[in-house]
C-alpha positions in Angstrom: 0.0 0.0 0.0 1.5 3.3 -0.6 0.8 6.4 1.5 -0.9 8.9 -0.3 -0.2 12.6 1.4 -2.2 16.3 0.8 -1.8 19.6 1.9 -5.6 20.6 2.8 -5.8 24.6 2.0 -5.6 25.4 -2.0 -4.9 21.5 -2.4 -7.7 19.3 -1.5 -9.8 22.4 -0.8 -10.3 26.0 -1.0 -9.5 27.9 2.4 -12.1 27.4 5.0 -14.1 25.2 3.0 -15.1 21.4 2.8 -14.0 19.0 0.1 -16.2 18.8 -2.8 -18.2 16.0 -3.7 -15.5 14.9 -6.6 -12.7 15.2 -4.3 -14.3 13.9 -1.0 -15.3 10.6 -3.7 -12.1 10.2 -4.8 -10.4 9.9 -1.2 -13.0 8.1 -0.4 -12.2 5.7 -3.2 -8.5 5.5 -2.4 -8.8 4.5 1.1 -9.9 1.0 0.0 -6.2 0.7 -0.9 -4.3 3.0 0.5 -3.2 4.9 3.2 -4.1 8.8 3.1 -2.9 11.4 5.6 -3.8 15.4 5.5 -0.8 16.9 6.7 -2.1 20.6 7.5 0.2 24.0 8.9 -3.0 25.8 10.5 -5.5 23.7 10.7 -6.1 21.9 13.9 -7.8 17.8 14.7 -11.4 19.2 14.6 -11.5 21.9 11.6 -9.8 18.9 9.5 -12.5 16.6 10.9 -15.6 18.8 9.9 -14.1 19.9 7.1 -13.3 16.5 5.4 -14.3 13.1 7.8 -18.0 13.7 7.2 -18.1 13.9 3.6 -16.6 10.8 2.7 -19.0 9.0 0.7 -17.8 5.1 2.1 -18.7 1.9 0.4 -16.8 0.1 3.2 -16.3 2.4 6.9 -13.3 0.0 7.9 -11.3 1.8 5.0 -11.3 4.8 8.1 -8.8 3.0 9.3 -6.3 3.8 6.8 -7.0 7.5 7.4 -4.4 9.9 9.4 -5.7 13.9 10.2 -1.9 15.5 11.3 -2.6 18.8 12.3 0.3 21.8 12.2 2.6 20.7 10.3 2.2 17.0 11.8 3.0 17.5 14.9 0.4 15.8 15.9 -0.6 12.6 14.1 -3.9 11.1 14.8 -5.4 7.8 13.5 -8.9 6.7 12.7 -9.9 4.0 15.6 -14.3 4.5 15.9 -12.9 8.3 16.5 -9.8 9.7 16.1 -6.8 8.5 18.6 -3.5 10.8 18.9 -0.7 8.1 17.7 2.4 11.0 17.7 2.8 14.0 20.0 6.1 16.0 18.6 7.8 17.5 21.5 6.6 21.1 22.5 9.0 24.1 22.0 11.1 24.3 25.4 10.3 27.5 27.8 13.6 29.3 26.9 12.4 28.9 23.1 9.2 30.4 23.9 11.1 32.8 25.7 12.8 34.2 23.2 9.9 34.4 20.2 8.1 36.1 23.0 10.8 38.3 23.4 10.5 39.5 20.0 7.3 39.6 19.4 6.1 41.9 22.5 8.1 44.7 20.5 8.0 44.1 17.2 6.7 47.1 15.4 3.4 45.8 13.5 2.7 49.5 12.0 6.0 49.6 10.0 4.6 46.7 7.8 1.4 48.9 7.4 -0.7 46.9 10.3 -2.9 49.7 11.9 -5.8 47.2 13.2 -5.8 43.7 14.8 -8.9 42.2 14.7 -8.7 39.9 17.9 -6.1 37.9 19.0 -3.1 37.9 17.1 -0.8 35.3 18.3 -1.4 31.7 19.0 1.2 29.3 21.1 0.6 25.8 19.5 3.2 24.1 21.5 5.4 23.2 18.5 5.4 26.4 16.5 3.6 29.9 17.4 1.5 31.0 14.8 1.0 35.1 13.7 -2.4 36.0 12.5 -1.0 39.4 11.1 -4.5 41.0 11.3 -5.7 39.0 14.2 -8.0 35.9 14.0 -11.2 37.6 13.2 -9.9 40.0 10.2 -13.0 40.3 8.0 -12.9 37.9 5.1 -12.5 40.8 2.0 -9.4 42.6 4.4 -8.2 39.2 4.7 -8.1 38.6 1.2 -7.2 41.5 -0.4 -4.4 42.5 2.5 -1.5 40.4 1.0 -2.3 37.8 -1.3 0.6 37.4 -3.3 3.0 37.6 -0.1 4.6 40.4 -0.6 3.9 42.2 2.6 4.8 39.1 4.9 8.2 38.1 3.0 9.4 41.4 3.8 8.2 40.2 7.9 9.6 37.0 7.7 12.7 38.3 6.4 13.3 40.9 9.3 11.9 38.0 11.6 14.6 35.5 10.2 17.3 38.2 11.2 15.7 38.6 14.8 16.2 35.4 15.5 19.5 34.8 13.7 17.8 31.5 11.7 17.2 29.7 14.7 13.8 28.6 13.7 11.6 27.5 10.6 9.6 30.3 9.6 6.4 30.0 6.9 4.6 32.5 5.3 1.6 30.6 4.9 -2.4 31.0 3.8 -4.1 34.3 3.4 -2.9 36.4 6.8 -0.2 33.6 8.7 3.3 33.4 10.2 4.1 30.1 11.6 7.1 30.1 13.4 8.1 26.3 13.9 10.7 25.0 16.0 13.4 23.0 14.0 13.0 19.4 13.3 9.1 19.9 13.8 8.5 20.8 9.3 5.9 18.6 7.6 9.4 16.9 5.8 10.1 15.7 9.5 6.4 14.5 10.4 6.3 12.7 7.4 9.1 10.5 8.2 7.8 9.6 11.3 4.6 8.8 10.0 5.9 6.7 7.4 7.5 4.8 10.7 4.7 4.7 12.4 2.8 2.9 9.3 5.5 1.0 8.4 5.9 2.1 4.6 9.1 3.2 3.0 9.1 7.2 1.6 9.5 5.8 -2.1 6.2 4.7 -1.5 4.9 7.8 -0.4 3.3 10.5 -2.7 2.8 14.2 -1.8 0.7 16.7 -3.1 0.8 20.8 -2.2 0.7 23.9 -3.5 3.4 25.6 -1.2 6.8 24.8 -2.5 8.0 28.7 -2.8 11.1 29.0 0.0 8.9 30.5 2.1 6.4 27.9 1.4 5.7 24.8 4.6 5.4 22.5 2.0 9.2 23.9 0.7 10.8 21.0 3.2 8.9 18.0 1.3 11.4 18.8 -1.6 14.3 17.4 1.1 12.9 14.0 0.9 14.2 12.8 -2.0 12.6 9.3 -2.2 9.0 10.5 -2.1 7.3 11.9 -5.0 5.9 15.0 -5.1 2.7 16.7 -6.8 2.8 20.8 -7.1 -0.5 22.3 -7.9 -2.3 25.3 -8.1 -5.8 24.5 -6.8 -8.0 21.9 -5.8 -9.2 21.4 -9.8 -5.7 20.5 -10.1 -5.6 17.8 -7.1 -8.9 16.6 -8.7 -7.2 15.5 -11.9 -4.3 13.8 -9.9 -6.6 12.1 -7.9 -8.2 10.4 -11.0 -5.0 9.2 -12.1 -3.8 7.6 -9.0 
């Protein structure tokens, strides 16, 4: 059986939404044979859940079995068992690592990158990586969109983030508004490995498919794992064909 790997945002689906019918059949179709795994950066065990368990149109419900949900960045790997069981816990960031994000962040100067508002609660400690909603977690959906959508705006963050903390951790820019900042050894390239462990299945049996490969990209570290193959695509129509041909 190979292990069959997505991205959920702009692979399987668009951002915040559930798999389509086409999609949703099509995983549903290759868990008879194969083992599937949503690796996601932002999304955590319960978003992926309602977002994609539910619409899995099942011939056979024991094929749930060969399903894994990893939320951020697969730090946490949890397996299908009549609910979903945590299998892998990555170990958390240590206090002095917190520490020193913290650190930064209290004065970091969010107006020189043009932020004036923060809508809500900007920051959110995940244990393994601390994630930046740059215009808080309740931005309207239009500000959220149009703000940077090409990247621009948060390359130029990252970049003076990088420098603040002399390259001492991973950091993403990543979906419409985020800045994961992910301790090292804790990428989706490292989760994956263990995963592929955990199953049992050697990575030249494993296929990937994303759509963030750009350096500043969290699917960027697949490209480290030589053995695997990877998929790049540019939407969910795209995964749709892949899925076909699999």
């Amino acid at each position: 059986m190979k292990l069959l790997i997505f991205d959920y945002d702009r692979t399987l689906a668009k951002p915040i939404e559930s798999l389509t019918p086409a999609i949703a059949s099509e995983i549903a179709r290759l868990l008879e044979n194969h083992f599937i795994a949503i690796i996601s950066g932002g999304r955590d065990l319960y978003q992926l859940d309602r977002l994609l368990t539910r619409y899995l149109p099942l011939i056979n419900k024991e094929s749930l079995s060969h399903l894994y949900l990893c939320p951020w960045y697969g730090n946490q790997i949890y397996k299908w068992d009549n609910g979903y069981r945590l299998i892998f816990d990555a170990p958390h960031m240590s206090d002095v690592e917190r520490r020193d994000i913290f650190i930064v962040l209290d004065h970091f100067d969010w107006k020189r990158y043009g932020i004036e508002k923060v809508y809500g609660d900007q920051i959110e400690d995940r244990g393994t990586s601390i994630s930046i909603n740059c215009l808080g977690r309740d931005v309207p959906k239009d500000i959220k969109d149009k703000w940077d959508p090409d990247k621009a705006k948060r390359l130029i963050i990252k970049r003076d983030l990088d420098k603040a903390f002399n390259n001492k951790f991973d950091i993403y820019a990543t979906g419409r508004n985020t800045i994961d900042i992910v301790s090292k050894d804790n990428t989706k390239a490292d989760n994956t490995v263990v995963l592929a462990k955990l199953i049992g299945v050697p990575l030249s049996n494993i296929i990937f498919t994303g759509d963030e490969f750009a350096p500043h990209g969290n699917d960027f570290p697949m490209l480290e794992l030589d053995q695997i193959k990877i998929n790049m695509v540019n939407g969910p129509e795209e995964t749709l064909e892949i899925l076909k041909r699999m």
